[in-house]
Structure formats: C-alpha cells, structure tokens
N, CA, C and O atoms as a Tripos MOL2 file, in Angstrom:
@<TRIPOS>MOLECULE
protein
  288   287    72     0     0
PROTEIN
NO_CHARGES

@<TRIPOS>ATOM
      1 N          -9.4820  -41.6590   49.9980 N.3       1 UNK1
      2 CA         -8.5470  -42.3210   49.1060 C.3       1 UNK1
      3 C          -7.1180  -42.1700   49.6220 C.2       1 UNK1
      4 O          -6.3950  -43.1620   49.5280 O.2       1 UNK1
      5 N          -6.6380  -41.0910   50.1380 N.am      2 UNK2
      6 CA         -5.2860  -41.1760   51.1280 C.3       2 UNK2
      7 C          -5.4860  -41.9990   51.7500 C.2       2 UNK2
      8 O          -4.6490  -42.8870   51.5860 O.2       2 UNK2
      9 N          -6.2260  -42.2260   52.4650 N.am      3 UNK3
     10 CA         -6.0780  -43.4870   53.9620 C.3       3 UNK3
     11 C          -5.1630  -45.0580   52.6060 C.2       3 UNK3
     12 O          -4.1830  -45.7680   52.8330 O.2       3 UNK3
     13 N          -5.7600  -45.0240   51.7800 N.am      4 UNK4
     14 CA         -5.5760  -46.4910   50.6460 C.3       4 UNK4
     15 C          -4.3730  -46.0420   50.5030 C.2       4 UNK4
     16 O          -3.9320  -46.0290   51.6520 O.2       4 UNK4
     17 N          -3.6200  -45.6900   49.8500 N.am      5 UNK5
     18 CA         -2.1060  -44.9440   49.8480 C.3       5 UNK5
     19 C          -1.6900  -45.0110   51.0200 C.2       5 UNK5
     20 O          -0.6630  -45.6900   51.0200 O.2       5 UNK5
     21 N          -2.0370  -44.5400   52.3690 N.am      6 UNK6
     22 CA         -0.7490  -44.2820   53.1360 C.3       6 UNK6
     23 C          -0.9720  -45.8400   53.6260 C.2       6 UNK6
     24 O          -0.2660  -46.2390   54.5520 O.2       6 UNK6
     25 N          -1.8360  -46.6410   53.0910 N.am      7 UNK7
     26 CA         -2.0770  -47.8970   53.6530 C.3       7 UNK7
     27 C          -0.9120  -48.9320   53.0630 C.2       7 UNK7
     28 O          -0.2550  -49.8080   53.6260 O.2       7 UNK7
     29 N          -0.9320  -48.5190   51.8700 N.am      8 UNK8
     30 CA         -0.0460  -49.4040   50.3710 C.3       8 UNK8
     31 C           1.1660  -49.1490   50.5160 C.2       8 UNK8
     32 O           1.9730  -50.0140   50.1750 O.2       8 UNK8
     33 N           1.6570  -47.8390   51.0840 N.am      9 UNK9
     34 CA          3.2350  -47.3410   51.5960 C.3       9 UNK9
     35 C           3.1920  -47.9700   52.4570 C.2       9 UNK9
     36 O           3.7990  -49.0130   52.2140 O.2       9 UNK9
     37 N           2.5730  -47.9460   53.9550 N.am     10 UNK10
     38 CA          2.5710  -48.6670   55.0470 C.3      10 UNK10
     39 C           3.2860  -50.2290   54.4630 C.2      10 UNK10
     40 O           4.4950  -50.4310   54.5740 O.2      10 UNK10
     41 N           2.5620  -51.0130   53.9900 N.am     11 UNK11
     42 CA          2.7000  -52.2760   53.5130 C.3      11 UNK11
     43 C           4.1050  -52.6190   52.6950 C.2      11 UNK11
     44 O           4.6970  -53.6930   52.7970 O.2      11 UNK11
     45 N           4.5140  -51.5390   51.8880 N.am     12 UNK12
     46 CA          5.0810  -51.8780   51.0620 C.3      12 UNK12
     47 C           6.4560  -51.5360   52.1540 C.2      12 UNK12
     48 O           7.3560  -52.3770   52.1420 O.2      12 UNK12
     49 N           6.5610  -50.7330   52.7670 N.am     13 UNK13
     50 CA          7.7310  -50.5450   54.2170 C.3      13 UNK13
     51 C           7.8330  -51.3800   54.9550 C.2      13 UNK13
     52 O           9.0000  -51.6970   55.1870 O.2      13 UNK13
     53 N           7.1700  -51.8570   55.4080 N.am     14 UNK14
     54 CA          7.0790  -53.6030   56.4690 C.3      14 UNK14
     55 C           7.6210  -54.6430   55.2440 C.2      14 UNK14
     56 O           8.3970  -55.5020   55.6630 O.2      14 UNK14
     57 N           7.3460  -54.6900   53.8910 N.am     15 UNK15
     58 CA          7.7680  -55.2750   53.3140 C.3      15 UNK15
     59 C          10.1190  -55.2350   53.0550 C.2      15 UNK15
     60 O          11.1640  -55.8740   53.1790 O.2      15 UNK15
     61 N           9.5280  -54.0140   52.6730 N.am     16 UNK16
     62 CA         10.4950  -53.3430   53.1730 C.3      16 UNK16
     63 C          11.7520  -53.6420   54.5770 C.2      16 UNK16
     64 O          12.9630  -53.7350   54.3730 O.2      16 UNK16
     65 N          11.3240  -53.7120   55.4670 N.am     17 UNK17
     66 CA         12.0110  -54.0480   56.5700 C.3      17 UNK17
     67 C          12.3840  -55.2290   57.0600 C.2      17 UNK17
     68 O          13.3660  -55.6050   57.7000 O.2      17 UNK17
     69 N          11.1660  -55.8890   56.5350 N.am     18 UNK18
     70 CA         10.8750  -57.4970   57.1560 C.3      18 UNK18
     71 C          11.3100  -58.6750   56.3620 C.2      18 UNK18
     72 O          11.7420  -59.7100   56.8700 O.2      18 UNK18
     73 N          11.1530  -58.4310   54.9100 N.am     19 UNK19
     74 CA         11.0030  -59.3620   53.6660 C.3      19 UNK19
     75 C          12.7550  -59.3200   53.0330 C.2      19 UNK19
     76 O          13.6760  -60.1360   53.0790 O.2      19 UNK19
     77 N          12.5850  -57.6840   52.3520 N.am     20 UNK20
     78 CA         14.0320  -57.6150   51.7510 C.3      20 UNK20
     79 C          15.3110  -57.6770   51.8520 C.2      20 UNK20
     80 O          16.1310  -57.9570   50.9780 O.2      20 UNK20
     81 N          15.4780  -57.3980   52.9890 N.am     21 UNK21
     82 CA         17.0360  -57.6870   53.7920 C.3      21 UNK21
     83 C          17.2100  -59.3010   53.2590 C.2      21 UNK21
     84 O          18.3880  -59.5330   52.9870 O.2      21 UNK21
     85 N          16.7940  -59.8390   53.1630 N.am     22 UNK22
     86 CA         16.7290  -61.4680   53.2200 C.3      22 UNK22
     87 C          17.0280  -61.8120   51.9180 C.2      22 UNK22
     88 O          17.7840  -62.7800   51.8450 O.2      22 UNK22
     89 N          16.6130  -61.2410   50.6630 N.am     23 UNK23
     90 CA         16.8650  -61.3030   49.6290 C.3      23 UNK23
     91 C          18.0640  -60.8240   49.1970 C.2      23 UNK23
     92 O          18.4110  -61.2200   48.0840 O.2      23 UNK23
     93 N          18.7770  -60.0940   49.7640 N.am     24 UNK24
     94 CA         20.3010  -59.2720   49.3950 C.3      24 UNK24
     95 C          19.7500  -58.3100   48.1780 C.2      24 UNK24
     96 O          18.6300  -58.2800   47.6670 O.2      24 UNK24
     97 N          20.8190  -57.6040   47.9170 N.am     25 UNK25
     98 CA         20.9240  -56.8370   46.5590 C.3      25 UNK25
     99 C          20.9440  -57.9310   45.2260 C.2      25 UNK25
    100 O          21.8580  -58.4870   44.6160 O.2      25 UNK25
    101 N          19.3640  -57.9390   45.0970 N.am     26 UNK26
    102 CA         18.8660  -58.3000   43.4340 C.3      26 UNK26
    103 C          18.3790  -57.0530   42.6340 C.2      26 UNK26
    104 O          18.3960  -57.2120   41.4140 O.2      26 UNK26
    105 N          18.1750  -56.4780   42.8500 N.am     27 UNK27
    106 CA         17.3590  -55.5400   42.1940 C.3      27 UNK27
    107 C          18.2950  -54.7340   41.2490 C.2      27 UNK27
    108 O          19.2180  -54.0590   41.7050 O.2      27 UNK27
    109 N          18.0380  -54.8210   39.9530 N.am     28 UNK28
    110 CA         18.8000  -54.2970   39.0630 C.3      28 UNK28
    111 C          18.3520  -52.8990   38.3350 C.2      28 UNK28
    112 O          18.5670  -52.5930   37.1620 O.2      28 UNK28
    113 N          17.5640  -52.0070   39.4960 N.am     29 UNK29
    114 CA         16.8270  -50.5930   39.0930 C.3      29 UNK29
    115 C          17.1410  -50.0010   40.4090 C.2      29 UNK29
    116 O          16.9010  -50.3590   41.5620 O.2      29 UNK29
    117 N          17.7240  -49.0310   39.9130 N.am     30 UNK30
    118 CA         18.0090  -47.6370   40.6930 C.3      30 UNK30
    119 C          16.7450  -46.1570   40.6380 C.2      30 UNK30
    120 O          16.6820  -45.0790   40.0470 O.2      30 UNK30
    121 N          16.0600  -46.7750   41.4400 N.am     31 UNK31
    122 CA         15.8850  -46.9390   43.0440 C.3      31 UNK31
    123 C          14.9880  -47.7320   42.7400 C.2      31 UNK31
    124 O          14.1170  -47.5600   41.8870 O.2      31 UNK31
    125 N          15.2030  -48.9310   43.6350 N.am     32 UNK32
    126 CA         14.7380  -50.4750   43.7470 C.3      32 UNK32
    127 C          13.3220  -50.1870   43.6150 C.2      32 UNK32
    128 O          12.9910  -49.0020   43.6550 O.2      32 UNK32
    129 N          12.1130  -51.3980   43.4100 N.am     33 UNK33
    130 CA         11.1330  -51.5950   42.8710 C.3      33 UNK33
    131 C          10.2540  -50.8990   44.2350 C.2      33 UNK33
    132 O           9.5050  -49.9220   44.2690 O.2      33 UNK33
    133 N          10.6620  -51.7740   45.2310 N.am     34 UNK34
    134 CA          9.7390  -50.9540   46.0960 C.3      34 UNK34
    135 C           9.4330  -49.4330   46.6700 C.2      34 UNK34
    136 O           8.4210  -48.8360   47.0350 O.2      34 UNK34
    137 N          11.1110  -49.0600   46.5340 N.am     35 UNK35
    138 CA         10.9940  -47.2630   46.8320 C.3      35 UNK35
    139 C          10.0040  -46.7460   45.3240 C.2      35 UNK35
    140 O           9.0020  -46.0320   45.2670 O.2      35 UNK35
    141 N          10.5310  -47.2240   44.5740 N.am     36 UNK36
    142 CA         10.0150  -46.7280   43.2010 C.3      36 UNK36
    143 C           8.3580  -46.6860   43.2900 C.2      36 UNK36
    144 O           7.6060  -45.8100   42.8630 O.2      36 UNK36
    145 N           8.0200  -47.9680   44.0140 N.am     37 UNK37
    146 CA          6.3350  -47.8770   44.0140 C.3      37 UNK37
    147 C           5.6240  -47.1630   45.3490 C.2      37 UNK37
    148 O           4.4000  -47.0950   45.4580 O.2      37 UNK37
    149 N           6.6050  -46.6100   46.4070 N.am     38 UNK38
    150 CA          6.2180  -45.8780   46.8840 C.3      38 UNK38
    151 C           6.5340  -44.1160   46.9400 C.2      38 UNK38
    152 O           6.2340  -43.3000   47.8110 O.2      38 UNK38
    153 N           7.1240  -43.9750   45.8750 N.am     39 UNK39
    154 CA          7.3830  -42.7750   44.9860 C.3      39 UNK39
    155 C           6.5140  -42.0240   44.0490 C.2      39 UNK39
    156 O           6.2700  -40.8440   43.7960 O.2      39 UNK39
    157 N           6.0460  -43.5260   43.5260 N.am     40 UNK40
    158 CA          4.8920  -43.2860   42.8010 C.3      40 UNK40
    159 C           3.4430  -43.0180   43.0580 C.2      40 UNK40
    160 O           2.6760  -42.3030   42.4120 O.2      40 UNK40
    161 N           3.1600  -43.9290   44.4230 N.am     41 UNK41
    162 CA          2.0630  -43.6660   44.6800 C.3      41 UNK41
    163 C           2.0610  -42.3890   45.6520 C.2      41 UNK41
    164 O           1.0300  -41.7330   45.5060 O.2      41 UNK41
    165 N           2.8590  -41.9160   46.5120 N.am     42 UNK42
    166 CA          3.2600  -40.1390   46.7810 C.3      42 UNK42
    167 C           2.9420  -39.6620   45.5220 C.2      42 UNK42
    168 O           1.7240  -39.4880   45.5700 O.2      42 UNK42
    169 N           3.2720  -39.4030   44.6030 N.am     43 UNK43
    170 CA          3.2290  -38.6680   43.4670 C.3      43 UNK43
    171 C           2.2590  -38.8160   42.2460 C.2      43 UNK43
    172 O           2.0620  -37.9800   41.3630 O.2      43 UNK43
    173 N           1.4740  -40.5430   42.4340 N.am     44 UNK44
    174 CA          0.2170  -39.8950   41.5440 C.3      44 UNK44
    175 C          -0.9560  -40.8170   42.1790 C.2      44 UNK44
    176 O          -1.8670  -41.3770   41.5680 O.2      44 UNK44
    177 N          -0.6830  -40.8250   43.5800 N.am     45 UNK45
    178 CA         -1.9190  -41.4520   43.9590 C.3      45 UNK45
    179 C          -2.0960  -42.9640   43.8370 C.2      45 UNK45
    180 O          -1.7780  -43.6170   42.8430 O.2      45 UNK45
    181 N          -2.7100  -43.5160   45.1060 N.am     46 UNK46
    182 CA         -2.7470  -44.7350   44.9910 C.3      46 UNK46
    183 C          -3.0580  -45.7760   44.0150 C.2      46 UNK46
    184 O          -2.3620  -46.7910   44.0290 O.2      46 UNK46
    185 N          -4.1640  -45.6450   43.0300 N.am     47 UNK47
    186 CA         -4.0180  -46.4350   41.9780 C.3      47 UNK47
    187 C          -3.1940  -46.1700   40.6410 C.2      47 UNK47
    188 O          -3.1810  -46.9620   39.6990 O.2      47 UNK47
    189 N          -2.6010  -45.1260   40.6700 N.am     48 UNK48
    190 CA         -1.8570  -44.8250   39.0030 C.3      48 UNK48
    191 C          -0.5460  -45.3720   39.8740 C.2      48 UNK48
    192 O           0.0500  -46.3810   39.4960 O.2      48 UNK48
    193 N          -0.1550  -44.6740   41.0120 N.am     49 UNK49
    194 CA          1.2320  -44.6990   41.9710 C.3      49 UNK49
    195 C           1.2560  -46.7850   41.6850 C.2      49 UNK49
    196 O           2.2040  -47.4200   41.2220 O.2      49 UNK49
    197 N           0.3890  -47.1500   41.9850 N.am     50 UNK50
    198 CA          0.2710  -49.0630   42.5940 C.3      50 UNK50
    199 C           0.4130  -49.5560   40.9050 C.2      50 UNK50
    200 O           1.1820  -50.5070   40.7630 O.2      50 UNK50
    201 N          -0.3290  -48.9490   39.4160 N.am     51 UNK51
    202 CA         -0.3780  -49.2320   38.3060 C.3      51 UNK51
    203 C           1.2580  -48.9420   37.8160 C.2      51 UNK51
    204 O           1.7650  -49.8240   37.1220 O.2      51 UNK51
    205 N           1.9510  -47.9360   38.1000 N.am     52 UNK52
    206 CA          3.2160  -48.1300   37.6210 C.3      52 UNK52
    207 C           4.5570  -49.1730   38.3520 C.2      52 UNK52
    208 O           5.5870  -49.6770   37.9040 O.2      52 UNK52
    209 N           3.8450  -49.1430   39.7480 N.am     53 UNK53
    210 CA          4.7770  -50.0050   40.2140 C.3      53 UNK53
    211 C           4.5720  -51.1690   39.6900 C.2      53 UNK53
    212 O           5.6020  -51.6830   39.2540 O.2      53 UNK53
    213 N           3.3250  -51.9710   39.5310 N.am     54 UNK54
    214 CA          3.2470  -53.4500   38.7270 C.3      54 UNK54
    215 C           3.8900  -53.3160   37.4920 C.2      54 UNK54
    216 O           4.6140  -54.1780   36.9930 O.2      54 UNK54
    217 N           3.5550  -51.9690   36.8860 N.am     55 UNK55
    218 CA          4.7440  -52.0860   35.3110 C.3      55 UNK55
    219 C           6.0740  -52.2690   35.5770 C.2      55 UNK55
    220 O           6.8430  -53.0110   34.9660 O.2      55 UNK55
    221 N           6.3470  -51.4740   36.6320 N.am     56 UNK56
    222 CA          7.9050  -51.2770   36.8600 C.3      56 UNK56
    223 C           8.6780  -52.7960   37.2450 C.2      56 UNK56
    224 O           9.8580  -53.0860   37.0500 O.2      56 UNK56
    225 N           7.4370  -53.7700   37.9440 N.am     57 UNK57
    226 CA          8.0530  -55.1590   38.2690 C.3      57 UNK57
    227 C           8.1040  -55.5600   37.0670 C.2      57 UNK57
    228 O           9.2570  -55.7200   36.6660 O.2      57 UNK57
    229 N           7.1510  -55.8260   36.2020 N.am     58 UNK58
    230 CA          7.1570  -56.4670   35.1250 C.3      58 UNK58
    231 C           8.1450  -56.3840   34.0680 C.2      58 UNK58
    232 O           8.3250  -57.2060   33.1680 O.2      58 UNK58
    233 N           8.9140  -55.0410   34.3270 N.am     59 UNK59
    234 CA         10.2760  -54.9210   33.3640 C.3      59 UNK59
    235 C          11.4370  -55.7970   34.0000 C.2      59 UNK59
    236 O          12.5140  -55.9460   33.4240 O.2      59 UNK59
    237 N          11.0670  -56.5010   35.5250 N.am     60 UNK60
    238 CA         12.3380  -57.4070   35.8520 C.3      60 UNK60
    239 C          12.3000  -58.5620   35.5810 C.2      60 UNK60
    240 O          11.5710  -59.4970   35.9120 O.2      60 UNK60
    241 N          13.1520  -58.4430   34.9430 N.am     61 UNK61
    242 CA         13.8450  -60.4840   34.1970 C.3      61 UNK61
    243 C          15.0730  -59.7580   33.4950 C.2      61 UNK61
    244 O          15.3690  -58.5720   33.3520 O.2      61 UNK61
    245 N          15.7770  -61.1760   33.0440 N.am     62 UNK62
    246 CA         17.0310  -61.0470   32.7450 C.3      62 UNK62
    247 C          17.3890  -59.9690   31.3250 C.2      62 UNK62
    248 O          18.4470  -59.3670   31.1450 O.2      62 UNK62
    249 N          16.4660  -59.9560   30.6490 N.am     63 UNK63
    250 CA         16.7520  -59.6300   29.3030 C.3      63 UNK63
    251 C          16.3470  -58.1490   29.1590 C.2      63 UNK63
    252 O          16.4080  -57.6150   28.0510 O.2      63 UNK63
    253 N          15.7630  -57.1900   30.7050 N.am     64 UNK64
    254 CA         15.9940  -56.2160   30.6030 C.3      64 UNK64
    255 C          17.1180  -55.3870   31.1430 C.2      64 UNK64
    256 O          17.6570  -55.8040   32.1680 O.2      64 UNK64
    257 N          17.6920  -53.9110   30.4290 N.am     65 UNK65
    258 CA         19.2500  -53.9240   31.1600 C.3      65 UNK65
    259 C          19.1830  -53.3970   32.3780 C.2      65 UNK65
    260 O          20.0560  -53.8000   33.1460 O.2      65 UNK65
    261 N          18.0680  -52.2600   33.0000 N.am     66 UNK66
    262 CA         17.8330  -51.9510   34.3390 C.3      66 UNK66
    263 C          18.4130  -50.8740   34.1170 C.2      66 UNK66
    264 O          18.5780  -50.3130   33.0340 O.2      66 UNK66
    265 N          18.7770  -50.5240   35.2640 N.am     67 UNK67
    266 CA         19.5810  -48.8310   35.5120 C.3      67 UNK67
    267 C          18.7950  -47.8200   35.9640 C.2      67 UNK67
    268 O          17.6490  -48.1010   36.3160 O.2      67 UNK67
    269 N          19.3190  -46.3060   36.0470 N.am     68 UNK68
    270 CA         18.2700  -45.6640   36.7380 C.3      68 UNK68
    271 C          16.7500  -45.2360   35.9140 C.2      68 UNK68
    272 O          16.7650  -44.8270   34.7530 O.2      68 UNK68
    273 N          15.6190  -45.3830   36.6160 N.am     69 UNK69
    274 CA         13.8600  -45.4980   36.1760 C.3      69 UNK69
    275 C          13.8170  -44.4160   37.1540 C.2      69 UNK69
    276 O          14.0580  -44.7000   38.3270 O.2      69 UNK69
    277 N          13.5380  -43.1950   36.8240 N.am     70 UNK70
    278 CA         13.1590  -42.3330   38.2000 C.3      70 UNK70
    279 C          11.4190  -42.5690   37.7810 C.2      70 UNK70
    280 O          10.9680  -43.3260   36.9210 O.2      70 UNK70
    281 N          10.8080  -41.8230   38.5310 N.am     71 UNK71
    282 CA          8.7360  -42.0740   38.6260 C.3      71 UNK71
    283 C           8.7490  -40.5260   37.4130 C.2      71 UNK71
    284 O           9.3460  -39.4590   37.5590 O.2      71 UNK71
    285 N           7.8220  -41.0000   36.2390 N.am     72 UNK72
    286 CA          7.3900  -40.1210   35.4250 C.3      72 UNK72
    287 C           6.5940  -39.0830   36.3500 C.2      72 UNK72
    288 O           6.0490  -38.1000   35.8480 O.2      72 UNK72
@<TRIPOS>BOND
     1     1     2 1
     2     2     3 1
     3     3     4 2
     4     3     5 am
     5     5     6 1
     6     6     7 1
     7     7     8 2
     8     7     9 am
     9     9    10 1
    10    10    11 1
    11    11    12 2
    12    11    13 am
    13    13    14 1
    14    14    15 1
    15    15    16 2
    16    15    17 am
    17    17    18 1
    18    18    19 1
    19    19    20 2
    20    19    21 am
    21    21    22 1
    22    22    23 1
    23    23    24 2
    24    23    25 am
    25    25    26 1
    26    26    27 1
    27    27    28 2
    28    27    29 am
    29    29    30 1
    30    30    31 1
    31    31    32 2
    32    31    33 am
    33    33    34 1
    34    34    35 1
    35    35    36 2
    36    35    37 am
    37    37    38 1
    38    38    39 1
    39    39    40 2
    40    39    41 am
    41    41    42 1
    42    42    43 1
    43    43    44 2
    44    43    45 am
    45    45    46 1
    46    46    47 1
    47    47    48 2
    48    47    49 am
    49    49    50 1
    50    50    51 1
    51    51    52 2
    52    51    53 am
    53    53    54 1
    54    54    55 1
    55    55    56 2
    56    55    57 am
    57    57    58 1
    58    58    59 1
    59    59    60 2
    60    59    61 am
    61    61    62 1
    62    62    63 1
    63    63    64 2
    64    63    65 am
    65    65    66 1
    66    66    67 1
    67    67    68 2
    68    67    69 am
    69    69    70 1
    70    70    71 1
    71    71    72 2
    72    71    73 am
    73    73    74 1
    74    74    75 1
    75    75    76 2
    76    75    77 am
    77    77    78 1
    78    78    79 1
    79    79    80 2
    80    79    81 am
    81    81    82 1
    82    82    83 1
    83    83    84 2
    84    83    85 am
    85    85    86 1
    86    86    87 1
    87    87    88 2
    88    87    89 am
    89    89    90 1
    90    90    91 1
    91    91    92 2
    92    91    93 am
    93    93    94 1
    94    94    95 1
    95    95    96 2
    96    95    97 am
    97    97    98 1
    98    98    99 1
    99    99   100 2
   100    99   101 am
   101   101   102 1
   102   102   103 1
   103   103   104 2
   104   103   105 am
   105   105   106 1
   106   106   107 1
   107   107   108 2
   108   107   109 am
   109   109   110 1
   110   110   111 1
   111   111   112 2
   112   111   113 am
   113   113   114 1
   114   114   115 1
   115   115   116 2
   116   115   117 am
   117   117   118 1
   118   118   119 1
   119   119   120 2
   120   119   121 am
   121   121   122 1
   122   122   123 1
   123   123   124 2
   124   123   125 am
   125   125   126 1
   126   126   127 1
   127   127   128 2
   128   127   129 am
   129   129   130 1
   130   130   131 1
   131   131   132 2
   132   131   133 am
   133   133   134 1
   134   134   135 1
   135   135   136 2
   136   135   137 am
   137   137   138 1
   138   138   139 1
   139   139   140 2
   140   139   141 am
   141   141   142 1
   142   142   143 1
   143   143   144 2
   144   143   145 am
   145   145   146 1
   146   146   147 1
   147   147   148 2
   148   147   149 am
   149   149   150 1
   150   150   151 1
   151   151   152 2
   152   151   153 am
   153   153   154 1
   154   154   155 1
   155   155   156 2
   156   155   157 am
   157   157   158 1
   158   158   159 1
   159   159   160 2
   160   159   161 am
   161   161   162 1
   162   162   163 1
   163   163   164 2
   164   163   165 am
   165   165   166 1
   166   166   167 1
   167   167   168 2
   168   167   169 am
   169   169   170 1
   170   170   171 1
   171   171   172 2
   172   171   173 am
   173   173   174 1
   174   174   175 1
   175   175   176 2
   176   175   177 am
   177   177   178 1
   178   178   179 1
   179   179   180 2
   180   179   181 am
   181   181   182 1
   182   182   183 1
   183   183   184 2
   184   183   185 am
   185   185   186 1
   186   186   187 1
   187   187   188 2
   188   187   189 am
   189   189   190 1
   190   190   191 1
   191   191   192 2
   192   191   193 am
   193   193   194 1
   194   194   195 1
   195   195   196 2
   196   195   197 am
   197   197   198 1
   198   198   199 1
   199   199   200 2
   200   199   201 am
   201   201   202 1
   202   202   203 1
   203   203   204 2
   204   203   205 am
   205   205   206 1
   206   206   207 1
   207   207   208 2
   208   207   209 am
   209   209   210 1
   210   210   211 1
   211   211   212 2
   212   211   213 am
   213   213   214 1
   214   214   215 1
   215   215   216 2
   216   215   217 am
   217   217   218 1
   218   218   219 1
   219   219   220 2
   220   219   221 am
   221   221   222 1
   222   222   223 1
   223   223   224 2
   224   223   225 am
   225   225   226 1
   226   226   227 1
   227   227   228 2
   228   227   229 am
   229   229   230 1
   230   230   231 1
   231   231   232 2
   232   231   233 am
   233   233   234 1
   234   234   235 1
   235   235   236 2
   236   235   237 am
   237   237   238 1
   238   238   239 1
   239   239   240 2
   240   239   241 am
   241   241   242 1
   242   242   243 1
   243   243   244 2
   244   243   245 am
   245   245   246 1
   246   246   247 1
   247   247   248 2
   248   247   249 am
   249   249   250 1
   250   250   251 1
   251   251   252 2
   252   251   253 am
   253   253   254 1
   254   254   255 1
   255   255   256 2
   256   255   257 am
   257   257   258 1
   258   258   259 1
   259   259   260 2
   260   259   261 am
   261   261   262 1
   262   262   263 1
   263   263   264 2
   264   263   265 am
   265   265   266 1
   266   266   267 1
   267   267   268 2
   268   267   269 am
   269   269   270 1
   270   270   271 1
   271   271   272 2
   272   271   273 am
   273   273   274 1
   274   274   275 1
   275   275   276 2
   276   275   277 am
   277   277   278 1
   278   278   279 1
   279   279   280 2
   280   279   281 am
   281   281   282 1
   282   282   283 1
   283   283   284 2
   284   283   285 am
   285   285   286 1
   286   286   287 1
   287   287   288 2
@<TRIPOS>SUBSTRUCTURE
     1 UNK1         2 RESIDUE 1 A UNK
     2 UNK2         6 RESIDUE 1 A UNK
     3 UNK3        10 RESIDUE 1 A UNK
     4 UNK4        14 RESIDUE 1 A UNK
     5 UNK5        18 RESIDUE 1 A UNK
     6 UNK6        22 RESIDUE 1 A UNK
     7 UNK7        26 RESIDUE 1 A UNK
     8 UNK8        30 RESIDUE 1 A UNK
     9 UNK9        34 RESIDUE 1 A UNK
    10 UNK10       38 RESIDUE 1 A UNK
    11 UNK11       42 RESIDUE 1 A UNK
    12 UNK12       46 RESIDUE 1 A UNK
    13 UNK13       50 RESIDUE 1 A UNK
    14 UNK14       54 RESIDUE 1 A UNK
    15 UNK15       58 RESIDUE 1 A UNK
    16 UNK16       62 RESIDUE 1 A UNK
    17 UNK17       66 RESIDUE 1 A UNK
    18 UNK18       70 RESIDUE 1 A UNK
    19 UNK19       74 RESIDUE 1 A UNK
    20 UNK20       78 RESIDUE 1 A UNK
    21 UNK21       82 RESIDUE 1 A UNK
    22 UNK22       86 RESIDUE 1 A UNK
    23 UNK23       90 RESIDUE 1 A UNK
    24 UNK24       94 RESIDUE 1 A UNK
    25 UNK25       98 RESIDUE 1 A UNK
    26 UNK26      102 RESIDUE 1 A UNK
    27 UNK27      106 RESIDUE 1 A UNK
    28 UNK28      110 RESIDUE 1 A UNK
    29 UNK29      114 RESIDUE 1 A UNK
    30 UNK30      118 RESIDUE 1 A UNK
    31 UNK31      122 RESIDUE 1 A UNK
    32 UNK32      126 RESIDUE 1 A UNK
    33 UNK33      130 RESIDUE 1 A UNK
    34 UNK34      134 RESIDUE 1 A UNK
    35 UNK35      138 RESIDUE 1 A UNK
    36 UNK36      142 RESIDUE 1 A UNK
    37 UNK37      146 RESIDUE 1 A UNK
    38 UNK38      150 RESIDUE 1 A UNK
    39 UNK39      154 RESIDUE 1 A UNK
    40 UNK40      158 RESIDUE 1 A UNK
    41 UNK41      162 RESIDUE 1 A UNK
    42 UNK42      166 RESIDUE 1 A UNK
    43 UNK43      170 RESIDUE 1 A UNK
    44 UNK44      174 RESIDUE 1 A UNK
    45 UNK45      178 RESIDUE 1 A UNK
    46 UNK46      182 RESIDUE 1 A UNK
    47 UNK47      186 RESIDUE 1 A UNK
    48 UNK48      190 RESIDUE 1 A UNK
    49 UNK49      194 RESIDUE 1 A UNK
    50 UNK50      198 RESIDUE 1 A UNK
    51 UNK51      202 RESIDUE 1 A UNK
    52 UNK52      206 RESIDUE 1 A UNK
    53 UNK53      210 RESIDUE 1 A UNK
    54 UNK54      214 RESIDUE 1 A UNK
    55 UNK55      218 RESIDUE 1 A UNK
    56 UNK56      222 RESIDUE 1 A UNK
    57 UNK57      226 RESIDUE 1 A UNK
    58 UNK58      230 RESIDUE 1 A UNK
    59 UNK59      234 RESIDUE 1 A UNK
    60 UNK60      238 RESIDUE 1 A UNK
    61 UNK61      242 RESIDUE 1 A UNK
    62 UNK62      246 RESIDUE 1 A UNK
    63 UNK63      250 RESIDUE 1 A UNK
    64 UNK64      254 RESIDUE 1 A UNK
    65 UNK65      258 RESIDUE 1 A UNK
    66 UNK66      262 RESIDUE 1 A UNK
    67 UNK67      266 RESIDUE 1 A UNK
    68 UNK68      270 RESIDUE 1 A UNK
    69 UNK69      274 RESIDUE 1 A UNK
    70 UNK70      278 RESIDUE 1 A UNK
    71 UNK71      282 RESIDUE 1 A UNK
    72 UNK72      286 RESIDUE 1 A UNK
C-alpha cells in the first residue's frame, strides 16, 4: 500500500511542476490543494490522505472564504 501513496505523491508533483505554474496563483488555501493532498496522504495514508484531498477541492468555489486548512 506505500508503493500507491508514494505513487499518488509522485503524480500529484509532476502535476505540480508541469501543470501549475501555468495556472498562476489561484488557490485561495494556505497551503495550496495539492501540497495539502500530499500532506495528507504522508500522514494518513493513501486512501484517507487522497479522501481529504477531494474534500479539500470541493471546498473551492467562490463562496468559500479559504485561508489557512492545515491536514487534521
């Protein structure tokens, strides 16, 4: 089950490198969605770590205020 995790960090870092630069500073959560979901999955494992990061996207749209979300 590590190999799936360091697989999902892997991914989410290439995303990371390759994807986001391009988008500029949108992200209205301190520390942005993707560190956040690879924070999480370090800290509770690839499927709870991958289950909070989809929550954590789902709080972005306009009508939430953002700010700092550290990983429960």
């Amino acid at each position: 089950m590590r190999l799936l995790a360091k697989s999902l960090v892997t991914m989410i870092r290439l995303y990371q490198l390759a994807l986001s630069p391009y988008f500029g500073q949108q992200c209205r959560f301190s520390p942005t969605c993707s560190q956040y979901t690879i924070d999480a999955i370090n800290k509770h494992g690839a499927f709870a770590g991958l289950a909070y990061g989809v929550r954590r996207i789902g709080k972005c749209h306009p009508w939430h205020p953002g700010g700092h979300d550290p990983v429960p």
